[in-house]
DOVEX-849561 format. One record per residue (C-alpha): residue in one letter; x, y, z. Coordinates in pm, whole numbers, padded with zeros to 5 digits, always signed. Example, Ala and Ser with C-alpha at 12.3 -4.5 7.8 and 13.67 -1.06 7.14 Angstrom:
BEGIN
A+01230-00450+00780S+01367-00106+00714
This chain:
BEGIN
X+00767+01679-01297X+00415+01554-01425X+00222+01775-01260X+00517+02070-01328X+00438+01996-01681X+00080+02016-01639X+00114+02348-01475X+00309+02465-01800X+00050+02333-02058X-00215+02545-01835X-00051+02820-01795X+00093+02862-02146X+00427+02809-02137X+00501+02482-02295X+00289+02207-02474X+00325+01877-02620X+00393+01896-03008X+00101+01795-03210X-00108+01699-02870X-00431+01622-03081X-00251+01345-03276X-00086+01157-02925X+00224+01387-02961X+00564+01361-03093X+00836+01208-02856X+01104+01492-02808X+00902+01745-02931X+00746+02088-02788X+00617+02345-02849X+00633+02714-02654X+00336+02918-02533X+00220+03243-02523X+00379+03325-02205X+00660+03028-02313X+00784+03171-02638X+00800+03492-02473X+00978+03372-02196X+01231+03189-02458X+01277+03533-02648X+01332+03735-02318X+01581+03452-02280X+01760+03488-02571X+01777+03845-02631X+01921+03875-02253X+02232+03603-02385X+02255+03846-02717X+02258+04217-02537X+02475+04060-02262X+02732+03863-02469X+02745+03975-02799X+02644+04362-02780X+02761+04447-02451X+02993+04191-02315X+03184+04274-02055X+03572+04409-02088X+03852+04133-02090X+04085+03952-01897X+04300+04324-01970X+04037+04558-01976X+03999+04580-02391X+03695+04562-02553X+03560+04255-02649X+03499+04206-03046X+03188+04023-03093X+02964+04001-03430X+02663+03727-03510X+02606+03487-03803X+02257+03287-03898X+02346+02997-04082X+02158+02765-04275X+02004+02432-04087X+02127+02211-04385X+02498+02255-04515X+02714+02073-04746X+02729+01692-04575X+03106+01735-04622X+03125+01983-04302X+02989+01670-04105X+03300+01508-04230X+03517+01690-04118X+03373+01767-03815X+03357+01426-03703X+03012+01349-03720X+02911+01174-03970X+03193+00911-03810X+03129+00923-03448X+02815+01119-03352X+02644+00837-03217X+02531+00640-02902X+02519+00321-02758X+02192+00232-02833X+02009-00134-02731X+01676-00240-02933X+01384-00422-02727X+01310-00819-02899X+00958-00731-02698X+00832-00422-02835X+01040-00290-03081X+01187+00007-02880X+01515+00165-02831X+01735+00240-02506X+02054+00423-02484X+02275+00164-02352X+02463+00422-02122X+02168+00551-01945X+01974+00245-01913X+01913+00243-01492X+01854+00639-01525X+01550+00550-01747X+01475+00229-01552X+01463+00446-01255X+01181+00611-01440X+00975+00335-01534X+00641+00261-01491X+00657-00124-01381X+01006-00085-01210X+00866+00170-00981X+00591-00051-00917X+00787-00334-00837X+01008-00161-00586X+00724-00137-00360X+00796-00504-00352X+01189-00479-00260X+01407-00319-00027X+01691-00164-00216X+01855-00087+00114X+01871-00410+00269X+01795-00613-00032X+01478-00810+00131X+01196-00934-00079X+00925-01147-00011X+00878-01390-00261X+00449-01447-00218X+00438-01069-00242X+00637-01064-00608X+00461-01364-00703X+00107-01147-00690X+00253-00841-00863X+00368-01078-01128X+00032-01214-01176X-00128-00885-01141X+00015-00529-01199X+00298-00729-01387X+00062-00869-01678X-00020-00472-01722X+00282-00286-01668X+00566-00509-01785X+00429-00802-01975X+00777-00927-02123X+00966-00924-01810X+01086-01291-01711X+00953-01253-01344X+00573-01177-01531X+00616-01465-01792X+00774-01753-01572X+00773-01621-01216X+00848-01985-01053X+01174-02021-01273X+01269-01645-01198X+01227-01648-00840X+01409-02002-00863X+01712-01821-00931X+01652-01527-00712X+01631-01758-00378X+01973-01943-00510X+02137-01641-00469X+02020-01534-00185X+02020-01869+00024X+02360-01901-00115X+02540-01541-00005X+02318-01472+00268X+02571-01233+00411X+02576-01037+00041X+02195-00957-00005X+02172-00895-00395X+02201-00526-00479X+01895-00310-00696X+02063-00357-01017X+02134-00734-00925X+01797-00793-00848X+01679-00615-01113X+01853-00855-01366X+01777-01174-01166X+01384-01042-01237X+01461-01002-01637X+01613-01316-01677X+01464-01675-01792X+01701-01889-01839X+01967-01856-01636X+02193-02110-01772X+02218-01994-02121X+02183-01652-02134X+02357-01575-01795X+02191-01259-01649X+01995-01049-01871X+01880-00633-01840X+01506-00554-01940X+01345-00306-02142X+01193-00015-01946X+00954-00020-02190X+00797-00359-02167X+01061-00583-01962X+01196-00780-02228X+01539-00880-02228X+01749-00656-02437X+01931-00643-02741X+02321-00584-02745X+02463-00273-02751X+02514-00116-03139X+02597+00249-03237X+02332+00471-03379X+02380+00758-03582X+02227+01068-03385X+02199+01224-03714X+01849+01324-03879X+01934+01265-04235X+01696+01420-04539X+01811+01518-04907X+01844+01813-05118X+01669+01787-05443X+01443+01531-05645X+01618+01231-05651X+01667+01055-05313X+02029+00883-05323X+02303+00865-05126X+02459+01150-05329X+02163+01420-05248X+02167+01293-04868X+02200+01612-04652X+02181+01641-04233X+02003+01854-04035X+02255+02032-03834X+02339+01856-03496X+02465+02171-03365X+02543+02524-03475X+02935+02564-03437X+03017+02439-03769X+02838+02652-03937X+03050+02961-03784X+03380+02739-03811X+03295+02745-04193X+03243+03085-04230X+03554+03219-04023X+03731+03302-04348X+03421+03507-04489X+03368+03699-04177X+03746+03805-04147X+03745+03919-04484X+03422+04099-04458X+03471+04288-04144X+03725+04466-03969X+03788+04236-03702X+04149+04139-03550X+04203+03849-03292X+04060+03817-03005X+03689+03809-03124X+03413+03630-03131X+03104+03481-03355X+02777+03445-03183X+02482+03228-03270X+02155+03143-03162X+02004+02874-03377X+01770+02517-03395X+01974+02216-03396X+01827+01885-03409X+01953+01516-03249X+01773+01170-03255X+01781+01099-02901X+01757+00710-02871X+01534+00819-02533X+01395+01200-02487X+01293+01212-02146X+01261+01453-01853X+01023+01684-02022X+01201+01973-02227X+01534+01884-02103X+01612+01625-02376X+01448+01679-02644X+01481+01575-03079X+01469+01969-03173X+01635+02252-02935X+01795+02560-03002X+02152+02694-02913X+02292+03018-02806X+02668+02938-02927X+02979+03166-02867X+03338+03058-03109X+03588+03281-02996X+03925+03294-03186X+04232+03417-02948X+04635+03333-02975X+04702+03035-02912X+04928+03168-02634X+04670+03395-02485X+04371+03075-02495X+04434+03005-02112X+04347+03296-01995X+04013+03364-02251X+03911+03017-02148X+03933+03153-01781X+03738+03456-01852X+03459+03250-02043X+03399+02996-01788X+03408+03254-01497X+03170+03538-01708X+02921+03264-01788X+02868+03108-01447X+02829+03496-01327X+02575+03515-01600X+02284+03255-01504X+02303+03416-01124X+02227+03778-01259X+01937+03635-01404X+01764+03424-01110X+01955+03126-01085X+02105+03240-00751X+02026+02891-00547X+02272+02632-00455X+02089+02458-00752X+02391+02614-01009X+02672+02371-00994X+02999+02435-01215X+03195+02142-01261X+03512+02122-01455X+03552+01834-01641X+03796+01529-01554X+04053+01378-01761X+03884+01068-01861X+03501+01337-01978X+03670+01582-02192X+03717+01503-02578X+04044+01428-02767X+04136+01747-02908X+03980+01976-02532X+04265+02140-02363X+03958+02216-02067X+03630+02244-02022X+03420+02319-01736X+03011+02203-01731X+02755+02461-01594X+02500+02187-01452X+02191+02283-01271X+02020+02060-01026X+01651+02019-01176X+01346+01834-00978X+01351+01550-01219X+01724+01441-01131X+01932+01384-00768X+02221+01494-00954X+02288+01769-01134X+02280+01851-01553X+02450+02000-01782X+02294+02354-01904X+02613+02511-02071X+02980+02380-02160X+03244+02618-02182X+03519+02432-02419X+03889+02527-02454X+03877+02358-02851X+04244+02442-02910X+04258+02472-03277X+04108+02155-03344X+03777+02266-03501X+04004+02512-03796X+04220+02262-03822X+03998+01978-03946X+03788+02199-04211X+04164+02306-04340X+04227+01942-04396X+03919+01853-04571X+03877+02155-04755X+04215+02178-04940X+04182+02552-04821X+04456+02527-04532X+04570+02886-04580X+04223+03036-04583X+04212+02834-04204X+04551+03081-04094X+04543+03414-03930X+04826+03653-04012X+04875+03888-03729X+04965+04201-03921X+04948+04444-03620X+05249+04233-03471X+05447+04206-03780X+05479+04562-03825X+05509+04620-03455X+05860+04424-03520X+05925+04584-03883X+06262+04717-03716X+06441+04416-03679X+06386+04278-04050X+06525+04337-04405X+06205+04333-04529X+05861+04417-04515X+05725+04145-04707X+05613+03840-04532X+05633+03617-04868X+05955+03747-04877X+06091+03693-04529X+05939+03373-04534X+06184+03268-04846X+06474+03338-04574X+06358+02993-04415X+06283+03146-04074X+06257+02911-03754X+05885+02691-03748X+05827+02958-03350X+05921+03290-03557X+05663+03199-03822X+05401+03131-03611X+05442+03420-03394X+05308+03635-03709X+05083+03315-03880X+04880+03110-03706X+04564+02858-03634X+04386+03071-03377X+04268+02871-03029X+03873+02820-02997X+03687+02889-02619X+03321+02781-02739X+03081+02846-02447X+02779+02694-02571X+02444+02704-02383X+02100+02537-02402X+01849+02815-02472X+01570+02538-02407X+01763+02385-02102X+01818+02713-01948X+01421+02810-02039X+01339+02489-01825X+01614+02590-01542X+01408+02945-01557X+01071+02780-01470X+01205+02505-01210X+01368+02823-00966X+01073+03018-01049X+00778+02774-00977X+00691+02865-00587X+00422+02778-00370X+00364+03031-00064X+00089+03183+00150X-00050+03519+00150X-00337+03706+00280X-00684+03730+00063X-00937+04009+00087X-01078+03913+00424X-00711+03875+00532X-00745+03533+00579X-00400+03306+00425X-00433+03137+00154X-00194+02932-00097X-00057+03101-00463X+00166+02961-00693X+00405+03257-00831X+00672+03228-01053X+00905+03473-00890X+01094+03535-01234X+01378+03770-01333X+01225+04090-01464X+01404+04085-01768X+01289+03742-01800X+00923+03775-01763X+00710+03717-02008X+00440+03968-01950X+00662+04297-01775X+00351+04457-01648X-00040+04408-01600X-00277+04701-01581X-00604+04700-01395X-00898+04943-01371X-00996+04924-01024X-01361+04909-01145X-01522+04998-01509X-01656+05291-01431X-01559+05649-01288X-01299+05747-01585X-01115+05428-01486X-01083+05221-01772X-01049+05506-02001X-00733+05583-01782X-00603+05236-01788X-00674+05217-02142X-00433+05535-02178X-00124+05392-01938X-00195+05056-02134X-00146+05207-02511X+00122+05413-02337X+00380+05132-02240X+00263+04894-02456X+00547+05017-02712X+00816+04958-02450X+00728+04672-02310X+00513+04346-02287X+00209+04463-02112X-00145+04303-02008X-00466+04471-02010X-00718+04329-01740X-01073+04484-01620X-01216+04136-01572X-01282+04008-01195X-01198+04106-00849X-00860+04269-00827X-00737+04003-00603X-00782+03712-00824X-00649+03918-01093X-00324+03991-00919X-00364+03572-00895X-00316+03518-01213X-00070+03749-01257X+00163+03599-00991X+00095+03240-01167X+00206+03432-01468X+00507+03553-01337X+00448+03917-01387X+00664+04157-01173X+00464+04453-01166X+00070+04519-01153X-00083+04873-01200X-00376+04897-01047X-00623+05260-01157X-00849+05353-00837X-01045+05674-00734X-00730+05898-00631X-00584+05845-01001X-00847+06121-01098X-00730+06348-00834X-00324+06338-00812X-00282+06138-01100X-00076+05831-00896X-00150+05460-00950X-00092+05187-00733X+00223+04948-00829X+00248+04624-00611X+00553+04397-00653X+00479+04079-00721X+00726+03902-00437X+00728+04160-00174X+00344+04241-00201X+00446+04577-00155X+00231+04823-00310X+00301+05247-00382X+00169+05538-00549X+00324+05633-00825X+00319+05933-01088X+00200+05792-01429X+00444+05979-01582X+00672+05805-01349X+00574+05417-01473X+00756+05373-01751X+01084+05463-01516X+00972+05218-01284X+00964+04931-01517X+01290+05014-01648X+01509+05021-01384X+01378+04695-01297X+01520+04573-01635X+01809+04730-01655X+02078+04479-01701X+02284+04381-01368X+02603+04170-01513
């Protein structure tokens, strides 16, 4: 992943935040060719999802419409949500250097450490052999760099004391990696029992205490604990808020949907794994409101539309893993929910890039509690209570309702709708983008002789840059030609003007770019006015009609889901 991230920062997709200053943990920022990437990303989700989505489980229409809430809301919404109470995370501080760990990951990001990958060159985690000389001279050398509080660096006699006890005494048992590893952290035995280090610096840690995940700030002049606002940990709430406003705004009757693509922001104890888990992200967020007797089959035909999506765009390896959750993952109040997970280069299993939730009608149902606004939280279903006007006395609900009608009559017509949230990482699936499109492969140079590219064999509608055009040479009417195709397309697409360099190192940095298409301007454009268009993964290359380009591009980005 190091020198995947490297290839990012030099090719403009993604940097470090405020590199000059020795960065920001959990920070990044996006590229030219990134934040184009990012936007292609997005607006794909939007035209495909909210505009366009495909017809439903019946064959109706599906009702979509967006919001764009604010970052910072009332802190009460947090309440109710949960948040504020429970949005937190094992978390264990370092005594050594100061620095936290998320208790629950701790031998994922020991896995990643500096020292303990150095010190594994010293141990067999298969059939738990060491040699003790061997760990004595990485404690008193690579040790006193790499992990200067671990127990094995400070007191390696003591340490590897206990080590050989256990060994010479369960000879048949040889100690396990994690065993070992805490046999390594630990100084004294006898009182502390065995210890866990710091990935950090070695140091035993701390015990385990919840930390708010939370970014707090406040809203006016005085800072107290009355102007203390959040920074929204995710955008849902902010479209759970508004349900009643955008009912009584729009036309809309159930099923439908509210769409948002947002920033939301979470104090990982431990951002790691480049982009993947990061402090600031952004969301593409679906809440979509259905009977509660019709949720099962709307949770279905989320779950199944969204893992179709991520193939129609590139993700077509046996990197995509769906995985519905079990029992003992899913939260309280989920009736289901399935995780898309994708299999990135950093991880031997695979991670989550979108959950699709079945939320029941958990999420109304708490901001109708705390809001004292219950009946603004209920959905009366007037196209079914006049499609059963026949069989009543009245037409008045307030006045059939005085009749005392059974609790499963009344809710037939009234109502908490059922939530199906399919919520995906628009930063996750950005870094999902670049892992299946980063490839390495040969192909002939001028002389015909192979040679190694790096292409990132992206979606076309993904693409940052949709099209380069090249004169063949500047001269002979050529650049004025490309010039023209150039100005021509340029208010269709993303396009890139090139005249600099041999035509084969400029196709180079177009693959490395991951443009589909390069036009290429040569002698015969004067005569039949055709230009050359070579694909970037094929190599293929044909004449064309210029008046034909434009076509060419478009079918390419026409969408397929």
């Amino acid at each position: 992943m190091a020198k995947f991230a490297k290839f990012c920062k030099d090719m403009g997709f993604v940097y470090q935040s405020s590199e000059i200053y020795g960065g920001i943990n959990g920070f990044w920022d996006y590229g030219p060719l990134g934040v184009e990437l990012k936007r292609n990303i997005k607006e794909a989700w939007w035209q495909d999802m909210v505009r366009n989505p495909p017809p439903g489980p019946s064959g109706q229409e599906i009702r979509m419409v967006g919001l764009d809430c604010s970052i910072i809301m009332n802190p009460k919404v947090w309440v109710a949500s949960g948040h504020v109470a429970t949005f937190a995370d094992p978390t264990r501080k370092c005594p050594g250097c100061g620095k936290f760990t998320r208790a629950d990951q701790l031998w994922a990001i020991l896995a990643e450490s500096d020292w303990m990958n150095s010190l594994l060159q010293e141990f067999d985690p298969v059939t738990g052999k060491y040699d003790s000389p061997r760990l004595m001279k990485w404690a008193k050398g690579k040790g006193q760099k790499l992990a200067p509080n671990l127990a094995l660096v400070k007191n390696p006699e003591v340490t590897l004391s206990f080590l050989a006890t256990r060994v010479n005494g369960q000879p048949e048992a040889p100690p396990s990696l994690q065993e070992f590893t805490r046999y390594v952290a630990t100084e004294q035995l006898e009182a502390t029992g065995l210890q866990e280090p710091c990935p950090a610096c070695g140091a035993p840690l701390g015990e385990a205490k919840q930390v708010s995940l939370m970014f707090e700030s406040h809203a006016g002049l005085d800072k107290t604990e009355e102007s203390k606002v959040y920074l929204r940990p995710e955008t849902a709430q902010g479209i759970f808020a508004n349900y009643r406003n955008v009912l009584d705004s729009t036309r809309l009757k159930l099923p439908f949907g509210i769409a948002q693509v947002g920033k939301a922001f979470r104090n990982e104890v431990t951002p790691r794994n480049f982009t993947f888990r990061s402090r600031e992200f952004e969301q593409m967020e679906i809440e979509f409101f259905c009977h509660p007797a019709e949720s099962q089959q709307w949770y279905e035909y989320w779950r199944d539309l969204r893992k179709k999506w991520y193939s129609t765009l590139g993700i077509q390896s046996d990197n995509l893993k769906p995985r519905e959750q079990g029992a003992d993952e899913v939260a309280f109040y989920s009736i289901g929910t399935t995780d898309i997970e994708y299999l990135f280069p950093f991880s031997d299993d695979p991670q989550e890039l979108e959950g699709v939730a079945h939320r029941g009608a958990y999420d109304l149902g708490q901001h109708a509690k705390h809001s004292g606004m219950a009946e603004k939280f209920m959905y009366f279903d007037e196209e079914r209570w006049n499609a059963d006007s026949a069989g009543r006395t009245t037409n008045s609900f307030k006045e059939w309702m005085k009749t005392n009608p059974p609790a499963a009559d009344v809710e037939k017509y009234q109502f908490t709708p059922h939530v199906i949230e399919p919520s995906a990482g628009a930063d996750r699936f950005t870094l999902a983008v670049l892992c299946e499109a980063y490839t390495e492969d040969k192909v002939p140079d001028a002389k015909g002789n192979e040679e190694t590219r790096v292409v990132m064999k992206f979606h076309p509608r993904l693409a940052p840059i949709k099209a380069a055009i090249f004169p063949l040479v500047n001269k002979d009417g050529m650049p004025e030609r490309a010039t023209a195709l150039y100005r021509a397309l340029k208010p269709h697409f993303n396009v890139f003007y090139d005249d600099k360099g041999a035509v084969g190192r400029r196709y180079r940095r177009q693959d490395e770019a991951g443009t589909p298409f390069c036009i290429t301007i040569d002698g015969q454009t004067a005569e039949d006015d055709t230009v050359t268009i070579r694909d970037r993964d094929t190599l293929k290359q044909e004449r064309v009609k210029v008046a034909d380009v434009r076509g060419v591009i478009e079918k390419a980005l026409t969408p397929g889901v």
